[in-house]
LUMLOMI-232995 format. One line per 2 residues: number of its first residue (from 1); their letters; for each residue x, y, z of C-alpha. Coordinates in nm, 4 decimals. Example, Ala and Ser with C-alpha at 12.3 -4.5 7.8 and 13.67 -1.06 7.14 Angstrom:
2
1	AS	1.2300:-0.4500:0.7800 | 1.3670:-0.1060:0.7140
//
This chain:
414
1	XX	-3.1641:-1.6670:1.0196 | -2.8313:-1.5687:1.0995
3	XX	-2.7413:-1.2324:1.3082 | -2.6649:-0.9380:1.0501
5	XX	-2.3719:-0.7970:1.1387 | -2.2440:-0.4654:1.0552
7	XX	-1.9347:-0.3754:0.8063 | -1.7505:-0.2867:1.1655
9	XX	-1.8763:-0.5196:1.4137 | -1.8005:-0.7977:1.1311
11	XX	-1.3786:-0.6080:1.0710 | -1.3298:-0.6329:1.4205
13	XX	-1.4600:-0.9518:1.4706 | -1.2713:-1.1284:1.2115
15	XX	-0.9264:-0.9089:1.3164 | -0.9939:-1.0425:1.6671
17	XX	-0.9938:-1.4151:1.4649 | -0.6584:-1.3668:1.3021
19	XX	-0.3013:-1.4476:1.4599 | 0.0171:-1.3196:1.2655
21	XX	0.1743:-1.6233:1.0882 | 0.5743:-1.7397:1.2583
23	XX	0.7660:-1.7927:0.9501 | 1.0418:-1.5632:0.8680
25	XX	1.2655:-1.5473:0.5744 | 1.6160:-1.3540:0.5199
27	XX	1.5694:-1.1888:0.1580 | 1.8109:-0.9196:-0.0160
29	XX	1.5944:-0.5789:-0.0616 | 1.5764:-0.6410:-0.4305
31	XX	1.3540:-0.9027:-0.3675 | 1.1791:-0.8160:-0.0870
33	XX	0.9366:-0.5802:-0.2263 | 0.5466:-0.6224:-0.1157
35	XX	0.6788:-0.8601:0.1694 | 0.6251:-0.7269:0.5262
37	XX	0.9527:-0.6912:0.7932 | 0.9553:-0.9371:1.0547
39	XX	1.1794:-0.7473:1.2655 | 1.2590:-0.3495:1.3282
41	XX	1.5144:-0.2657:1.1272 | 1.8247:0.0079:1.2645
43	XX	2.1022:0.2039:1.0754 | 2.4524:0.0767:1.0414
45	XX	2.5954:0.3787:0.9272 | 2.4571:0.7522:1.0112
47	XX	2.3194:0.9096:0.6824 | 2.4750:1.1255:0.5550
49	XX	2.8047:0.9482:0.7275 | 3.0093:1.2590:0.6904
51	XX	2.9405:1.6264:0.6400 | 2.8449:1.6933:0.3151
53	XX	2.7996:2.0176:0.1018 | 2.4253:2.0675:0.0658
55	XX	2.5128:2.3167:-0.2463 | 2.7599:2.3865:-0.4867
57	XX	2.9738:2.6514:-0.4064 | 3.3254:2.7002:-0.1675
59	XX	3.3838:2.5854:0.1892 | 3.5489:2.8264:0.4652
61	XX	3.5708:2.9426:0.7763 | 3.2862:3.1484:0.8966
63	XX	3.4764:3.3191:1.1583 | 3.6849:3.4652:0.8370
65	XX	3.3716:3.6012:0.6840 | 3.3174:3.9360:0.8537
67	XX	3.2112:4.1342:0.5872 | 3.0943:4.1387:0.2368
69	XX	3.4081:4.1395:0.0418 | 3.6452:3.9365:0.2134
71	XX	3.8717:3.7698:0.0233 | 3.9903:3.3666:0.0215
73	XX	4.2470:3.1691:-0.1473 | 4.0945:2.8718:-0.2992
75	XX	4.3239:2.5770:-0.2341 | 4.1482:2.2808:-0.4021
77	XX	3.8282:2.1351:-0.5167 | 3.6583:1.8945:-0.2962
79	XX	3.4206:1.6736:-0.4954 | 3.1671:1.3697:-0.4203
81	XX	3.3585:1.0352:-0.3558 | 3.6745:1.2398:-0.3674
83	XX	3.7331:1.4949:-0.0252 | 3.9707:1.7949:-0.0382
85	XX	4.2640:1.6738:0.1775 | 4.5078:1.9707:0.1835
87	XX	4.6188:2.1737:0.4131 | 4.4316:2.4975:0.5450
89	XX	4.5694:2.8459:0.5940 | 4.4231:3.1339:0.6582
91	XX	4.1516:3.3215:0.4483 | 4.1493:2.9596:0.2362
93	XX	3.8548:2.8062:0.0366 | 3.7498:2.5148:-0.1012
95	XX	3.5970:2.4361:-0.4256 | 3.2960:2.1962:-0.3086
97	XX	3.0103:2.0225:-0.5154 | 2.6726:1.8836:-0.3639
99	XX	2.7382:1.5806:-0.1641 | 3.0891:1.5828:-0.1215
101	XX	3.2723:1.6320:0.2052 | 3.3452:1.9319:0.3767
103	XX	3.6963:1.9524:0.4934 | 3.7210:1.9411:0.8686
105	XX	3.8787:2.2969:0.9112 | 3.5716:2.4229:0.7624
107	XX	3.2391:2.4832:0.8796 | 3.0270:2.6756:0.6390
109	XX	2.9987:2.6399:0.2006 | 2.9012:2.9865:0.0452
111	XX	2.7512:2.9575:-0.2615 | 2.8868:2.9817:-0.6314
113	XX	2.6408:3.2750:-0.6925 | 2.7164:3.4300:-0.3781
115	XX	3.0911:3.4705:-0.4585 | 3.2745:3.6847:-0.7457
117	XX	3.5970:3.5227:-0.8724 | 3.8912:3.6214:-1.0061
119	XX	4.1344:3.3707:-1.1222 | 4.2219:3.1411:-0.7961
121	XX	4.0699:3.4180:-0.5590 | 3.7144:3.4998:-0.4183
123	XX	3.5237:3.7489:-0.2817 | 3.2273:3.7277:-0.1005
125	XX	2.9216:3.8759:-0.1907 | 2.6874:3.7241:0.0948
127	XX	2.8110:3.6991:0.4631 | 2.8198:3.3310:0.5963
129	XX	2.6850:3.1870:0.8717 | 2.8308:2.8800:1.0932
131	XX	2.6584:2.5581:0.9709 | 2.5143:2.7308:0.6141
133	XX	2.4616:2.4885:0.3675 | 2.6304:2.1673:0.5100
135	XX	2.4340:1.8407:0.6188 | 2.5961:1.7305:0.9567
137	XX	2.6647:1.3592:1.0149 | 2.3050:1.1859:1.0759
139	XX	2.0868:1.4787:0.9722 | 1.8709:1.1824:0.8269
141	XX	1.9191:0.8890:1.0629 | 2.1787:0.8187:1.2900
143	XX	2.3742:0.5232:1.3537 | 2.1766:0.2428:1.5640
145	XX	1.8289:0.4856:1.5006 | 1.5263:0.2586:1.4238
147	XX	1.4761:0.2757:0.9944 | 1.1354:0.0741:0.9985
149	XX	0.9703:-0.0979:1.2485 | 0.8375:-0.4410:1.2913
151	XX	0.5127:-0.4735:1.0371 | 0.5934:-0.2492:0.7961
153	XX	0.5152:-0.3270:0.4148 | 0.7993:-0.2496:0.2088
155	XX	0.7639:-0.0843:-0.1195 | 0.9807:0.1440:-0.3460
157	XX	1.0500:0.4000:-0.0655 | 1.0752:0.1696:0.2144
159	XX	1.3608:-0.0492:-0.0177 | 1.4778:0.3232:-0.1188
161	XX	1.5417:0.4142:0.2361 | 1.6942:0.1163:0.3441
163	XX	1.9150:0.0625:0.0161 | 2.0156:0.4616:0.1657
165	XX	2.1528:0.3182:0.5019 | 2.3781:0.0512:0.3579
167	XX	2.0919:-0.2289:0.4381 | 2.1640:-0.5408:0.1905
169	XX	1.8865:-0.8340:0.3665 | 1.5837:-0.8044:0.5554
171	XX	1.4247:-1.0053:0.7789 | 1.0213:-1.0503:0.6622
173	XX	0.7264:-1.2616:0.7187 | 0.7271:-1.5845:0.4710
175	XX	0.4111:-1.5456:0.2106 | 0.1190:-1.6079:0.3393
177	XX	-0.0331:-1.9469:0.1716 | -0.3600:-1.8529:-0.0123
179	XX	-0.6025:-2.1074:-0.1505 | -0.8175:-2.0228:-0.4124
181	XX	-1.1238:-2.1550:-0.5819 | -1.4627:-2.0855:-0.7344
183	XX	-1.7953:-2.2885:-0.7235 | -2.0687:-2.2974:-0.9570
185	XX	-2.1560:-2.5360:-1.2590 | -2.2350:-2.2715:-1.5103
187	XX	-1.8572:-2.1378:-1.4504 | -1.6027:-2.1651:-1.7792
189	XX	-1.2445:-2.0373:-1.8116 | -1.1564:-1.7790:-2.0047
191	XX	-1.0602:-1.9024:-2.3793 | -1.2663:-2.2089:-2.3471
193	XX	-1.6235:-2.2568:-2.5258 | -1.9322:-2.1706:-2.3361
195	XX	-2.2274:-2.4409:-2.3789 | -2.5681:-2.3226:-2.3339
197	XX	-2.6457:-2.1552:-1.9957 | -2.2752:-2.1195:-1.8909
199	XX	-2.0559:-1.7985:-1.8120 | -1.7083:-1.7241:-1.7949
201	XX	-1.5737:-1.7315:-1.4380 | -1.3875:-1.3591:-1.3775
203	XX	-1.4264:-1.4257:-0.9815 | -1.0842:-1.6200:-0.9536
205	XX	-0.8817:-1.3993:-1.2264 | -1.0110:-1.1010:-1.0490
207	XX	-0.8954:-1.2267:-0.7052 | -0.5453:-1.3811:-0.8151
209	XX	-0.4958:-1.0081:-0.9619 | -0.6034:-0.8052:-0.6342
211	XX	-0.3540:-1.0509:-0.4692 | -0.0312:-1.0287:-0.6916
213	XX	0.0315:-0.6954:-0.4321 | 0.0007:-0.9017:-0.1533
215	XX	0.2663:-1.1119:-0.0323 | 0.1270:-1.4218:-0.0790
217	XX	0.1944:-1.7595:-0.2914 | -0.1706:-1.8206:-0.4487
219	XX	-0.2820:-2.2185:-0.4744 | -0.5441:-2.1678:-0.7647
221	XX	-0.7639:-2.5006:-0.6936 | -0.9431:-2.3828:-1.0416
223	XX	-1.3420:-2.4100:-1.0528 | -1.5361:-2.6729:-0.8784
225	XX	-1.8642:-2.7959:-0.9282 | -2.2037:-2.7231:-0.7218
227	XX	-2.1209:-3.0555:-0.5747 | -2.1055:-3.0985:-0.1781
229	XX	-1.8548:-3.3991:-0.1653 | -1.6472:-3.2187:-0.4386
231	XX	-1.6395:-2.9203:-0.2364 | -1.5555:-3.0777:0.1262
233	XX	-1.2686:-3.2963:-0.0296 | -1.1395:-2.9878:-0.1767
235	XX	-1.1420:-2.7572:0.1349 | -1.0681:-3.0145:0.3576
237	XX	-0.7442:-3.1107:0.1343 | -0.6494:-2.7202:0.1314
239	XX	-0.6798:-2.6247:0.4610 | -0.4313:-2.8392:0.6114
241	XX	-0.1492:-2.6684:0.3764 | -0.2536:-2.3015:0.3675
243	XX	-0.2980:-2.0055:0.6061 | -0.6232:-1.8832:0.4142
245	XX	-0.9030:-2.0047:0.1956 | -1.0982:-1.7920:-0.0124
247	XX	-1.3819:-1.8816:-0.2155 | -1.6080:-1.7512:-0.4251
249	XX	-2.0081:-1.8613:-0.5042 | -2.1957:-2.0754:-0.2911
251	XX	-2.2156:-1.8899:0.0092 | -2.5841:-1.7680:0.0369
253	XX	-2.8971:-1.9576:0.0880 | -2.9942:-2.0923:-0.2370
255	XX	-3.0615:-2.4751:-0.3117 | -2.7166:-2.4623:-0.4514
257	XX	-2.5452:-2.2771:-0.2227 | -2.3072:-2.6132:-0.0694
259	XX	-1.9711:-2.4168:0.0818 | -2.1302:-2.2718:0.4344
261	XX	-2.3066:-2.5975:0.4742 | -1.9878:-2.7441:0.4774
263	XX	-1.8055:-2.4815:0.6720 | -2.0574:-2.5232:0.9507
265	XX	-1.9152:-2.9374:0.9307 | -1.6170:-2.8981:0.9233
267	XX	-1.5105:-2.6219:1.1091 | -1.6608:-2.3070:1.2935
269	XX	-1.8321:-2.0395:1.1265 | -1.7834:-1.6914:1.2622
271	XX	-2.0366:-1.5493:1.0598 | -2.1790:-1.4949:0.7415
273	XX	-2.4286:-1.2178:0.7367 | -2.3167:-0.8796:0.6993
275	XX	-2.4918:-0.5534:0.6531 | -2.3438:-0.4868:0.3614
277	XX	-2.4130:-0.3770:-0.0330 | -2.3088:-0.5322:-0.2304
279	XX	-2.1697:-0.8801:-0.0678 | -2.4177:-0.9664:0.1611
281	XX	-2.3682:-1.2947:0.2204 | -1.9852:-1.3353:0.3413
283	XX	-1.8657:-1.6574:0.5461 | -1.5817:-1.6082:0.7511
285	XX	-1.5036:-1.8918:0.9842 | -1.1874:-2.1312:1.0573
287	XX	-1.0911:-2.5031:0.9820 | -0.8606:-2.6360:1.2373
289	XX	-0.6710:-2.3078:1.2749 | -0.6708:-2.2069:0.9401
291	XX	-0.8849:-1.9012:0.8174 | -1.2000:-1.9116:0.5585
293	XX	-1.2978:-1.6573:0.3597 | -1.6678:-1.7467:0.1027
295	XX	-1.7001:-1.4341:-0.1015 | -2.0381:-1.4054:-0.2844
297	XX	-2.0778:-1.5000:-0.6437 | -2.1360:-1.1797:-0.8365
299	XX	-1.8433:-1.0318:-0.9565 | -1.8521:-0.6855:-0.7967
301	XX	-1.9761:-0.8450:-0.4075 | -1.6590:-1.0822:-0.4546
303	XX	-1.4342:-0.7024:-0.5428 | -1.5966:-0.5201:-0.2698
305	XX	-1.5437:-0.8109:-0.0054 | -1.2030:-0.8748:-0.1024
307	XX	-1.1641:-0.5206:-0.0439 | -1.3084:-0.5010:0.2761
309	XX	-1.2186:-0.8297:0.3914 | -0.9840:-1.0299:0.2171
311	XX	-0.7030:-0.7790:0.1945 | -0.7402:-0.6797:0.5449
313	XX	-0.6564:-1.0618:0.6106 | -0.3664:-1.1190:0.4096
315	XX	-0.2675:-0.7843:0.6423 | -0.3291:-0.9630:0.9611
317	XX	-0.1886:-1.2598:0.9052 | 0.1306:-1.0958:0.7368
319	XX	0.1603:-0.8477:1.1133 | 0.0593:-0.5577:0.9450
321	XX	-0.1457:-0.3540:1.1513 | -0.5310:-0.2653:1.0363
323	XX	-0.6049:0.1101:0.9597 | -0.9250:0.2531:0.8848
325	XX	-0.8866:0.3235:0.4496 | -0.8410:0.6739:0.3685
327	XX	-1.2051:0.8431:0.2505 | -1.2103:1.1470:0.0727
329	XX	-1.4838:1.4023:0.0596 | -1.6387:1.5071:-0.2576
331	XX	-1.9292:1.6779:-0.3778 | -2.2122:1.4558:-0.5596
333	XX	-2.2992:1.5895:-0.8647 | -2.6558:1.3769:-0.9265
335	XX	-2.8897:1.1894:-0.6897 | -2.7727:0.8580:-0.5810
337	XX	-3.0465:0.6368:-0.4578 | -3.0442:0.3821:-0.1626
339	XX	-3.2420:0.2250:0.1146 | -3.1747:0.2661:0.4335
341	XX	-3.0479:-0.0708:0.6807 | -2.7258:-0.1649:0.4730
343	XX	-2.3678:0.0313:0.4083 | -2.3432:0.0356:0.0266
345	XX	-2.0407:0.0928:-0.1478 | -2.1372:0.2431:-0.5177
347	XX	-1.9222:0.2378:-0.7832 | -1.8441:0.6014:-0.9180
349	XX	-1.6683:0.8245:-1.1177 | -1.4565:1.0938:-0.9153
351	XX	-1.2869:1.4060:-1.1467 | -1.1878:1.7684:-1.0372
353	XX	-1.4151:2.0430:-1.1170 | -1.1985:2.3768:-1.0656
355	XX	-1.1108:2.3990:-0.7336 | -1.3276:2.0945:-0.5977
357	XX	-1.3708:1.7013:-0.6112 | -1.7104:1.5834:-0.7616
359	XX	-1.7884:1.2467:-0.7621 | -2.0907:1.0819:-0.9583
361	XX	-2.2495:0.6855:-0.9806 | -2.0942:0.5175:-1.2445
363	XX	-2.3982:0.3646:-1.3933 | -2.6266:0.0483:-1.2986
365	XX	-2.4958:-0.0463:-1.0012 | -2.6399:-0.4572:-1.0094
367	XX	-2.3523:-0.6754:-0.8573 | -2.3084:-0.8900:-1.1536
369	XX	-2.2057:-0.5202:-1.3331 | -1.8463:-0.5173:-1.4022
371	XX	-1.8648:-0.2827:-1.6965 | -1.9355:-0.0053:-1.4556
373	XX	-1.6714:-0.1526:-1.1896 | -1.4358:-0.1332:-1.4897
375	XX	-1.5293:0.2537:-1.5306 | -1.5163:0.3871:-1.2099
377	XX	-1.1978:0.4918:-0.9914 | -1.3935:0.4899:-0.6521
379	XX	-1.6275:0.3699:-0.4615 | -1.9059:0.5889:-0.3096
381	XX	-1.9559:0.5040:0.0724 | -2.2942:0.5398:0.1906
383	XX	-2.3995:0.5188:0.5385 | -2.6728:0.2572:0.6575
385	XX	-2.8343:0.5168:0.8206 | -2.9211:0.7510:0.5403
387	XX	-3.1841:0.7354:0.2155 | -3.1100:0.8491:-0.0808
389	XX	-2.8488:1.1372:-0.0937 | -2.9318:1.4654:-0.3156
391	XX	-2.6325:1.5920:-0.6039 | -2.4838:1.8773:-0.4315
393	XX	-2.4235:1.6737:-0.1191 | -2.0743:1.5910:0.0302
395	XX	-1.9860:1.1683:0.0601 | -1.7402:0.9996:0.1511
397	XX	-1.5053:0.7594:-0.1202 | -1.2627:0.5292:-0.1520
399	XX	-1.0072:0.5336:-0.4674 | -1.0170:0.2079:-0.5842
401	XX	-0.6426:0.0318:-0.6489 | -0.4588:0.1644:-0.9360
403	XX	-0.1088:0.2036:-1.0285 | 0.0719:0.3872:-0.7840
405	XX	0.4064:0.4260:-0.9847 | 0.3088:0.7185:-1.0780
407	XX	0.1580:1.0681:-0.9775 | -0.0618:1.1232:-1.2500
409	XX	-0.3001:0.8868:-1.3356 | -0.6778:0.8309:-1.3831
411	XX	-0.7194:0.7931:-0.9707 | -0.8763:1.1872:-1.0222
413	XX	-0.9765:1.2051:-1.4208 | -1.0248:1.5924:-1.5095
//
């Protein structure tokens, strides 16, 4: 019997297996979201370039504002894309709007509320200050300042930010090369008739979706039999033209259980025994360089490793550095049962209850479950090291992955 490992001995372990891939690619920033920089990236250009009016209102000199009352002549109107350029006598103002440049001669913009006007004139109702209500040049970022390092996944703010600076291309890792199948004869596509003793195979569908985030190019080798020869050809064949193999099924102990087996021949396995619920029975080893992933059959195990293990690949390989997720306390609202010896990661339901976060088990939790998987928005983390855990407890969850283009969404249901 194989070593168990646990959850973090098993991370670190398979972090320590993974080298960054070499490839790099020169993309514009419309296209580069989800793909990871291959190089730091600085500012051309300071941001803002100039200064700018942070309000609407008049620019002046502050050494003319002495006193509440004082009077100014306003000479023009300085607006964004189109800077005042007159000249500047004494006791002048100009009419400025948010972003545009402040004339040089100035160095403070009173607001439109804080001044009474009378045809062309103004009088102050506020005193200003030196430096009141203008953005200097590089308040954000100055010129040849470092925008993003090295790493760095780049999403709508990244591609924001740098779109900010005047950045048009990006350096970035190429896509990590990702083959995919599953193993079992009672496995049918979606769409197609099932013949008696056969199920539809959600392991691969389920993976290629977790993965469309990731910036990868997915080689779906479809479903292969329980077939040892089959299987060998196939991952042989694949892992001479891809950085990762994931599988799913056939990774335990069973009579039918061929893919370790054939790990062990061809390659090395690292290990495949974690202490872990669900997803037990994880191989993780390499072929000739190139990294193996065997996710267990039941639907939720092959979720919660992917989760745990597969994404934190992708991140590796892609030169993203591995973080510890982000738990969040809540209070459990009924009893949640479990032995002690393994991490489990329950599937749950986690809503706001006045001024706190309850969390309860979304139903059955069997692996093969994905109606409650489908329910739930978390997952409850509970510690090897404890039994069952009494409602009124605090522990520990994970949001599962959900649309993040938005703030409100069904990550906290009320």
């Amino acid at each position: 019997m194989s070593e168990i490992l646990s959850i973090d001995d098993a991370v670190a372990q398979l972090a320590a297996s993974i080298d960054a891939v070499q490839g790099i690619e020169s993309l514009s920033i419309h296209d580069a979201a989800n793909r990871v920089l291959a190089q730091n990236v600085v500012a051309p250009v300071s941001l803002p370039p100039f200064n700018s009016s942070a309000m609407d209102g008049y620019a002046l000199r502050s050494s003319e504002c002495e006193r509440i009352g004082s009077t100014f002549q306003v000479v023009g109107t300085s607006f964004a894309g189109q800077p005042y350029e007159g000249v500047s006598p004494p006791r002048a103002a100009v009419r400025i709007f948010t972003g545009a440049e402040v004339p040089y001669w100035t160095d403070a913009v009173v607001i439109q509320e804080d001044v009474d006007q009378d045809g062309e004139k103004i009088f102050l109702k506020q005193a200003a200050s030196r430096g009141d209500n203008i953005r200097p040049v590089g308040l954000d970022v100055a010129k040849e300042e470092l925008l993003l390092v090295r790493g760095t996944k780049l999403g709508a703010f990244e591609i924001s930010w740098l779109a900010a600076c005047g950045v048009a291309t990006v350096e970035v890792v190429r896509l990590i090369r990702v083959a995919l199948f599953s193993t079992g004869d009672e496995l049918q596509d979606p769409g197609e008739p099932l013949t008696r003793g056969q199920i539809y195979d959600s392991n691969r569908t389920a993976l290629k979706e977790l993965l469309r985030v990731k910036p990868v190019e997915i080689i779906d080798l479809g479903r292969l039999p329980d077939d040892p020869d089959a299987i060998e050809t196939a991952i042989h064949s694949a892992s001479r033209n891809v950085d990762l193999v994931v599988t799913s099924g056939g990774v335990s102990v069973g009579d039918a259980d061929f893919v370790r087996p054939v790990i062990e021949k061809l390659g090395e396995l690292t290990f495949w025994n974690v202490a872990l619920k669900p997803g037990k029975p994880i191989a993780v080893g390499k072929l000739d360089g190139t990294l193996f992933l065997g996710l267990p059959g039941n639907p939720v195990s092959t979720i919660v490793t992917y989760l745990l293990f597969v994404a934190k690949s992708v991140d590796a390989l892609s030169g993203v550095a591995l973080t510890e997720p982000l738990s969040i306390p809540a209070v459990l609202t009924e009893k949640l049962r479990h032995s002690k010896g393994r991490r489990e990661y329950q599937r749950g339901i986690l809503s706001r209850a006045g001024d706190q976060l309850v969390v309860r088990p979304a139903g059955d939790q069997s692996s093969n479950r994905l109606s409650t998987l489908a329910a739930a928005n978390c997952l409850i983390v509970v510690p090897e090291s404890v039994e069952s855990i009494r409602a009124g407890e605090f522990v520990d969850v994970l949001l599962l992955p959900d649309e993040a283009h938005h703030l409100v969404h069904n990550a906290v249901r009320r």
